[in-house]
Structure formats: structure tokens, C-alpha cells
OpenMM code with the backbone's topology and positions (N, CA, C; nanometers):
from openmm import Vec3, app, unit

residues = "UNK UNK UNK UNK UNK UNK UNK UNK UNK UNK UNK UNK UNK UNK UNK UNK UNK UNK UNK UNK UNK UNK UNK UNK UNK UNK UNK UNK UNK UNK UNK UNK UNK UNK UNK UNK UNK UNK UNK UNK UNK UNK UNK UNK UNK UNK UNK UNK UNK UNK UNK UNK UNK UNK UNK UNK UNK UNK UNK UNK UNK UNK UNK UNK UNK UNK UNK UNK UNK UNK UNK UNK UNK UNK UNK UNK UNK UNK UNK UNK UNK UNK UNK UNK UNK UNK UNK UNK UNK UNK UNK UNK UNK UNK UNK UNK UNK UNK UNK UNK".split()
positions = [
    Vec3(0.0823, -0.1196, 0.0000),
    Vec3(0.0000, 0.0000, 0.0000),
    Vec3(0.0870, 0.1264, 0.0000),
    Vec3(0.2129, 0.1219, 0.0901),
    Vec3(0.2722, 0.2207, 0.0690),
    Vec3(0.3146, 0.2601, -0.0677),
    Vec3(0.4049, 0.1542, -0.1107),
    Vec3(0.4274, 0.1715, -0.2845),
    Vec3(0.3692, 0.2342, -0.3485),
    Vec3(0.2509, 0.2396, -0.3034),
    Vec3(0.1378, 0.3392, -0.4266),
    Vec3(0.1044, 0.4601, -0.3629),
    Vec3(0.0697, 0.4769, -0.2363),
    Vec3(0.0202, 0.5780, -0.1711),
    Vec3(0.1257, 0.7013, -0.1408),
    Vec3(0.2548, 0.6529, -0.1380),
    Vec3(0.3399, 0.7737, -0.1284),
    Vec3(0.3514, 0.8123, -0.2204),
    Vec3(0.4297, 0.7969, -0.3560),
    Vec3(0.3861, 0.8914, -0.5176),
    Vec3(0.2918, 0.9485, -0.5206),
    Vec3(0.1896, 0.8650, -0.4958),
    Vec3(0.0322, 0.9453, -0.5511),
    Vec3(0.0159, 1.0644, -0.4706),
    Vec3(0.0478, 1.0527, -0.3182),
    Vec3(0.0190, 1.1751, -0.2613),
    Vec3(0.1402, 1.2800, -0.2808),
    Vec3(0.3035, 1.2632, -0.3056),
    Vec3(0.4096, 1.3376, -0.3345),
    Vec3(0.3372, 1.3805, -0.4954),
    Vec3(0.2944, 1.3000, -0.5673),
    Vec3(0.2747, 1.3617, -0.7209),
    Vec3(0.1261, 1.4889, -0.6875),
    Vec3(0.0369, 1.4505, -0.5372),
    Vec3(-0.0950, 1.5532, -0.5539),
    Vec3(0.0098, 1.6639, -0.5050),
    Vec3(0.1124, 1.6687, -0.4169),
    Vec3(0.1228, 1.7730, -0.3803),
    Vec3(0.2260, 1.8885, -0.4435),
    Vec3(0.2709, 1.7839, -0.5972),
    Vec3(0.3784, 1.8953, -0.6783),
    Vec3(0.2445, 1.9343, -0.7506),
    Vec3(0.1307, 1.8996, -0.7919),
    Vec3(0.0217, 1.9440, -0.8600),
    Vec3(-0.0528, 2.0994, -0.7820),
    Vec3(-0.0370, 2.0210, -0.6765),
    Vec3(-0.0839, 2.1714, -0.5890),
    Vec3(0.0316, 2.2456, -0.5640),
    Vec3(0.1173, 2.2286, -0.5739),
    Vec3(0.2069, 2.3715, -0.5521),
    Vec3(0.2146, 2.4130, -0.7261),
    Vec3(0.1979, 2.3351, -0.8174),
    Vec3(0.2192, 2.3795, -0.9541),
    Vec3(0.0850, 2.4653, -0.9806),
    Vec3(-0.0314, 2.4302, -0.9272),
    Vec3(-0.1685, 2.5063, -0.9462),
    Vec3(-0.1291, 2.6650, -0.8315),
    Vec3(-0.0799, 2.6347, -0.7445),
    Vec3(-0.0771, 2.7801, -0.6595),
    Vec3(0.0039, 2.8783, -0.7508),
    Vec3(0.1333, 2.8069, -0.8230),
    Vec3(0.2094, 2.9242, -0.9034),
    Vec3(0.1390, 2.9866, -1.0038),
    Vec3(0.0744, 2.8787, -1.0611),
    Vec3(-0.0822, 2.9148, -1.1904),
    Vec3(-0.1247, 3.0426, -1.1658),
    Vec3(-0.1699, 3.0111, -0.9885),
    Vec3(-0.2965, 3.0972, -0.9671),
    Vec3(-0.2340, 3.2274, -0.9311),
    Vec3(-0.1421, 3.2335, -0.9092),
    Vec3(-0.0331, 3.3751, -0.8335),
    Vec3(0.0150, 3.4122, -1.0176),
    Vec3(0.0199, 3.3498, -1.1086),
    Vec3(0.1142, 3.3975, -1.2373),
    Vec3(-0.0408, 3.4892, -1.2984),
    Vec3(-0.1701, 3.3817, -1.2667),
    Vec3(-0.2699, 3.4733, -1.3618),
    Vec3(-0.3078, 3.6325, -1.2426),
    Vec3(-0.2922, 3.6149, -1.1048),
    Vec3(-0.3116, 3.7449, -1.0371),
    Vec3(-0.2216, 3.8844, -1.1098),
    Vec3(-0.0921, 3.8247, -1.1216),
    Vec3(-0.0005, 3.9227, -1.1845),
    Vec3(-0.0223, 3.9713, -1.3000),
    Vec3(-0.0542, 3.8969, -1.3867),
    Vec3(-0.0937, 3.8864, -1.5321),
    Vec3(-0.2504, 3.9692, -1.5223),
    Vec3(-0.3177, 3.9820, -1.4449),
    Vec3(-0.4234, 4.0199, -1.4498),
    Vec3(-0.4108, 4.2055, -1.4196),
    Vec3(-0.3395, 4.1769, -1.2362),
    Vec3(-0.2576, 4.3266, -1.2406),
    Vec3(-0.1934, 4.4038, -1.3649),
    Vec3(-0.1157, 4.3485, -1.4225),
    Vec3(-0.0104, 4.4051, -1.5532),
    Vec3(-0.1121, 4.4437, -1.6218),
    Vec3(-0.2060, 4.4005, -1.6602),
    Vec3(-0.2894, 4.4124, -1.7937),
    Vec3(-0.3721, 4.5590, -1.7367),
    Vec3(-0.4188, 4.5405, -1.5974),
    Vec3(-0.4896, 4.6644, -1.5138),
    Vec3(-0.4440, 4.7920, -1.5330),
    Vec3(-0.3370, 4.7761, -1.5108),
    Vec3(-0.2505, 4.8601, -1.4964),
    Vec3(-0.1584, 4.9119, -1.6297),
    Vec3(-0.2154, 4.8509, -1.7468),
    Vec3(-0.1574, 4.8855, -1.8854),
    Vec3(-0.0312, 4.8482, -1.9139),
    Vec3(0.0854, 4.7799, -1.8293),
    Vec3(0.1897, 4.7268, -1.8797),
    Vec3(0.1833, 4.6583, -1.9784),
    Vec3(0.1057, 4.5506, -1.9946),
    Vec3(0.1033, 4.4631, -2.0933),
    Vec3(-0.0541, 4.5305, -2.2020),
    Vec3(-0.0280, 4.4129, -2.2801),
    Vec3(-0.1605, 4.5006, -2.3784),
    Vec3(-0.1775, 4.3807, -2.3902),
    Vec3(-0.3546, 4.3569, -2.3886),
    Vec3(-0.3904, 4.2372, -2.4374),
    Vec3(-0.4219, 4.2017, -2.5805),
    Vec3(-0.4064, 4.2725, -2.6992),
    Vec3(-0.4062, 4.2775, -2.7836),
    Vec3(-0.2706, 4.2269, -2.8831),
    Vec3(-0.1699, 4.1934, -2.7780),
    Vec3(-0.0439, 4.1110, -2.7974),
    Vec3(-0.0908, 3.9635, -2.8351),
    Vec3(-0.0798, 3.9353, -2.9236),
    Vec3(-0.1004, 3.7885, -2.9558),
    Vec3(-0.0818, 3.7037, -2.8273),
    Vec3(0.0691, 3.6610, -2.7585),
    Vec3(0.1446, 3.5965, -2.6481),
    Vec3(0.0438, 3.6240, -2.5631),
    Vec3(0.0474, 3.7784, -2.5372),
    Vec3(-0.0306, 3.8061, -2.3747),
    Vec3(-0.1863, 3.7346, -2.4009),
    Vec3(-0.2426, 3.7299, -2.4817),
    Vec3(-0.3398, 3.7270, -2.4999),
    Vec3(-0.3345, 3.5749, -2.4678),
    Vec3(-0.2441, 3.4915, -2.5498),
    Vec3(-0.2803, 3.3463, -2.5408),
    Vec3(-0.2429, 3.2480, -2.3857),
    Vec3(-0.1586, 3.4000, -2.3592),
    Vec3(-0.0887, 3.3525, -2.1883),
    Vec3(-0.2371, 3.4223, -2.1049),
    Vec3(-0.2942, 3.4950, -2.0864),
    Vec3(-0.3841, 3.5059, -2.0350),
    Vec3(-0.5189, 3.4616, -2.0055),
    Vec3(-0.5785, 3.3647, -2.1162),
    Vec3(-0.6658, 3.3055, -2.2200),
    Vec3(-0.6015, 3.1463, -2.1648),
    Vec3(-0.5147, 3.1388, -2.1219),
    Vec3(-0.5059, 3.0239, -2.0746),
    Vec3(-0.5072, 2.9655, -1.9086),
    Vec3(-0.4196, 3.0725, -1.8682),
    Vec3(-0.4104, 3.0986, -1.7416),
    Vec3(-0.5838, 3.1028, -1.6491),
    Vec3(-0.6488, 3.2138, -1.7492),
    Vec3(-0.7699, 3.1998, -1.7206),
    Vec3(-0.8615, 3.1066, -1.7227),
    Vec3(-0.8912, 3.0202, -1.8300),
    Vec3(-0.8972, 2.8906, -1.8522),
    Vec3(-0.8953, 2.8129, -1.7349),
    Vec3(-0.7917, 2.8055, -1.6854),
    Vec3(-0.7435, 2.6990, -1.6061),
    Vec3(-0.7837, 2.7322, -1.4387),
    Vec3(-0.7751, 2.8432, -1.4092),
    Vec3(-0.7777, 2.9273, -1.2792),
    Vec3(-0.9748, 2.9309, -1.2807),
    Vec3(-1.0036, 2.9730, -1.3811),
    Vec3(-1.1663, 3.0065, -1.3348),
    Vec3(-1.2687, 2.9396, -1.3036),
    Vec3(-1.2319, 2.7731, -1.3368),
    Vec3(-1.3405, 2.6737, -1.2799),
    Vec3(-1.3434, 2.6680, -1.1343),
    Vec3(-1.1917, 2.6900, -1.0460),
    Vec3(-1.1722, 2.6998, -0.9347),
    Vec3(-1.1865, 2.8422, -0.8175),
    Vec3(-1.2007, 2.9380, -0.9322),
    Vec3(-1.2240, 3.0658, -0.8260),
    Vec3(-1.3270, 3.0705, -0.8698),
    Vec3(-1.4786, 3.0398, -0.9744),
    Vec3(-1.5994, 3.0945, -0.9999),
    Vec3(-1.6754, 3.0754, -0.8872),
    Vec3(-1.7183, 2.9389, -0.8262),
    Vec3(-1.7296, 2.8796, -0.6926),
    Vec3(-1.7484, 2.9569, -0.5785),
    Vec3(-1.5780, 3.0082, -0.5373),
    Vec3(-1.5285, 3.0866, -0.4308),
    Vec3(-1.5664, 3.2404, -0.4471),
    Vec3(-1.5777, 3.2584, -0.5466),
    Vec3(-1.6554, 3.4257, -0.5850),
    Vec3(-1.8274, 3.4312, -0.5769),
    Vec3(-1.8948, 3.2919, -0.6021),
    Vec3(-1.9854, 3.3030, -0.5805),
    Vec3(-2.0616, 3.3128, -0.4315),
    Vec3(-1.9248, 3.2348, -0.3660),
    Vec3(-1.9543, 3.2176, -0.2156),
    Vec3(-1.9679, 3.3540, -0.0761),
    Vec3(-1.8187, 3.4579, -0.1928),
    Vec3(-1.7614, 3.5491, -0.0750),
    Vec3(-1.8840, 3.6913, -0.1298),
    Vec3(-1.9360, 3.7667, -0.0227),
    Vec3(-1.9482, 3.8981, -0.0651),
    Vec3(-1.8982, 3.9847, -0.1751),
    Vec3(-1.9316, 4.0771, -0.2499),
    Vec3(-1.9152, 4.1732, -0.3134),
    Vec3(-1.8291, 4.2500, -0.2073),
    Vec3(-1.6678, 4.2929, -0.2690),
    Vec3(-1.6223, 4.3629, -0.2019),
    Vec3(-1.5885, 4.5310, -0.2750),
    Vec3(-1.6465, 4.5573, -0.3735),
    Vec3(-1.6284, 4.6009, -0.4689),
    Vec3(-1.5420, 4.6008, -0.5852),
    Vec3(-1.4537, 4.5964, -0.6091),
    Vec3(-1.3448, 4.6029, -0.7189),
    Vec3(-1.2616, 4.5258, -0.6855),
    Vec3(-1.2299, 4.4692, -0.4982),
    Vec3(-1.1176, 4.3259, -0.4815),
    Vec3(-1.1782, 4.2751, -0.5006),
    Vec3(-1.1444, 4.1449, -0.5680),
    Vec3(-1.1819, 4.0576, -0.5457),
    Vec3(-1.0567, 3.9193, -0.4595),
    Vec3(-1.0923, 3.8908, -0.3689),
    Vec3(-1.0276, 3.7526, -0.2613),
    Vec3(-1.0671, 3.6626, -0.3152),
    Vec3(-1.1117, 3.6116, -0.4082),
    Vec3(-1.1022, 3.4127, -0.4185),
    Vec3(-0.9956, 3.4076, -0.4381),
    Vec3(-0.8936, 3.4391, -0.5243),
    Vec3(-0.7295, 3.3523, -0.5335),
    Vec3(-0.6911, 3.3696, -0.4192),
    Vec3(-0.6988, 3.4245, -0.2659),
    Vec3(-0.6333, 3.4334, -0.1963),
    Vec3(-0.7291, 3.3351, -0.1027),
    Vec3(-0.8314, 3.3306, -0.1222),
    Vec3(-0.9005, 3.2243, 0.0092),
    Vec3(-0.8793, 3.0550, -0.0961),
    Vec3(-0.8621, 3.0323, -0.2849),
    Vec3(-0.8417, 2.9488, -0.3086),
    Vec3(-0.7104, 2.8589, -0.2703),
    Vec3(-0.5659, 2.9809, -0.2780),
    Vec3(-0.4577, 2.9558, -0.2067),
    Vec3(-0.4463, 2.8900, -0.0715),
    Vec3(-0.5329, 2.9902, 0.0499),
    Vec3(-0.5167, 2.9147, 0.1411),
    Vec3(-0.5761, 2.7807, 0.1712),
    Vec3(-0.7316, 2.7602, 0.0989),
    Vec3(-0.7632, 2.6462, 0.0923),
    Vec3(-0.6847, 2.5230, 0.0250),
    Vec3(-0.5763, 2.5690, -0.0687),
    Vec3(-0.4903, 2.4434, -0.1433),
    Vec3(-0.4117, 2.4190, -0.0281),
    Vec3(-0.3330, 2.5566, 0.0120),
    Vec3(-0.2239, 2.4906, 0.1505),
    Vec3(-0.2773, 2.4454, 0.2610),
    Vec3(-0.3844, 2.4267, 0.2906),
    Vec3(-0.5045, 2.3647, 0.3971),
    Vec3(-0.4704, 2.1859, 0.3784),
    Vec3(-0.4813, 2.1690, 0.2147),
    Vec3(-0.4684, 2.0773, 0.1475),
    Vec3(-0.3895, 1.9698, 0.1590),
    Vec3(-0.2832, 2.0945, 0.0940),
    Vec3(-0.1274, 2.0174, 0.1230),
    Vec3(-0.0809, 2.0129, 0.2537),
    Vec3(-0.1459, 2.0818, 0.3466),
    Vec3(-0.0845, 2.0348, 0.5015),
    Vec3(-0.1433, 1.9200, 0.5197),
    Vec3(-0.2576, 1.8858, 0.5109),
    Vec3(-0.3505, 1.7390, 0.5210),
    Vec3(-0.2575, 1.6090, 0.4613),
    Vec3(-0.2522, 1.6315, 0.3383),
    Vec3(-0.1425, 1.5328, 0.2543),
    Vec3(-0.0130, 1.5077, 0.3009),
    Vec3(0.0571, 1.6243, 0.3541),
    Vec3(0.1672, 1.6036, 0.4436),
    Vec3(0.1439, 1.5395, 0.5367),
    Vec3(0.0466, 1.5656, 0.6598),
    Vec3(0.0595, 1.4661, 0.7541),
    Vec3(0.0241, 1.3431, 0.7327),
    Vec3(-0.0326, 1.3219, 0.6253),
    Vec3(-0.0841, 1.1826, 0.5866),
    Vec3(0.0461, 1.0665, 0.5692),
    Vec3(0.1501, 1.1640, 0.4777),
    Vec3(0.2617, 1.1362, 0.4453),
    Vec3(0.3587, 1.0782, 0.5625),
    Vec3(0.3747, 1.1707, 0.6768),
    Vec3(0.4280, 1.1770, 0.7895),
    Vec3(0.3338, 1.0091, 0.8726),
    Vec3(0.2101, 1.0660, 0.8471),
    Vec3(0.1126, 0.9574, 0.9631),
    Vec3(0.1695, 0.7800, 0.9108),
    Vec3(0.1593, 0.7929, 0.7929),
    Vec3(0.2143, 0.6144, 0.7333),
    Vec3(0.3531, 0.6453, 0.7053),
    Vec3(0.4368, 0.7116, 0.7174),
    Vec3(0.5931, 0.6778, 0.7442),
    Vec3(0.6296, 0.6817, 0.6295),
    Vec3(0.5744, 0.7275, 0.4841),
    Vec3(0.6344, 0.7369, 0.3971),
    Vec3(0.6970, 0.8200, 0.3581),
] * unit.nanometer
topology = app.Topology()
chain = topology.addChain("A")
for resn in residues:
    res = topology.addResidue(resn, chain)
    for name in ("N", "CA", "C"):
        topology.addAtom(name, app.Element.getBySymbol(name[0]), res)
């Protein structure tokens, strides 16, 4: 059982730290664009954004539907974040609890 259960949970938890960088690369990417650094009318930015988004919005639509209107912040990437590292602390001790 171990054989299988330690990968699987070491492989969920490079997935969740690879989804937190996701979700912190489209916050920035979202800032830049706010803020006119980037132009979305850039082919790249466009297809880096368009993806990022993609990937990030099945998981914050949820959490936006849940939190108040704060006006113009919006907190789901930051309550989705802490809920992933909620996550990965769980998986860690799991890790720790069977000795793998």
C-alpha cells in the first residue's frame, strides 16, 4: 500500500504547488494588464492570459460566488490559495502519519 500511496500523494502535492504558481502567475498577469503594462491585444499576452484563465476560473468561480461583493477586490485567489495549503498540510501529515 505504501508503494502506491506515497507517489500518488508526493505527485498531488507537486500538482498543488504547480496550481498555486498558476494561480499567483494569472493574479499578476491580471494586475499588468490593469494597470496597462502589458496590452492584451499582444497575440502571447493574450494566449498567456486566455489560458491561465482557462485553467484558474473553474476553481475561483465557486469561491466568488460564495464570498461577498467587495467592490473592485476581489479575494477568491487568496481564500483558493489558502484552501490548497489547507490541502497540502492534510497530505503532508498523511505522508508523515504512514511513514512514507
Amino acid at each position: 500500500m505504501d508503494v502506491i500511496l506515497g507517489p500518488v500523494l508526493q505527485l498531488l502535492l507537486a500538482v498543488i504547488d504547480i496550481y498555486v504558481w498558476v494561480v499567483i502567475g494569472s493574479i499578476i498577469l491580471s494586475w499588468l494588464v490593469s494597470f496597462n503594462v502589458v496590452n492584451t491585444s499582444n497575440r502571447l499576452v493574450y494566449m498567456i492570459g486566455d489560458f491561465l484563465h482557462r485553467i484558474t476560473e473553474p476553481a475561483l468561480r465557486p469561491i466568488r460566488n460564495l464570498l461577498p461583493t467587495m467592490g473592485s477586490m476581489d479575494f477568491s485567489p487568496v481564500v483558493l490559495i489558502l484552501g490548497l495549503m489547507f490541502v497540502e498540510n492534510v497530505l503532508i501529515r498523511l505522508l508523515v502519519k504512514f511513514g512514507i
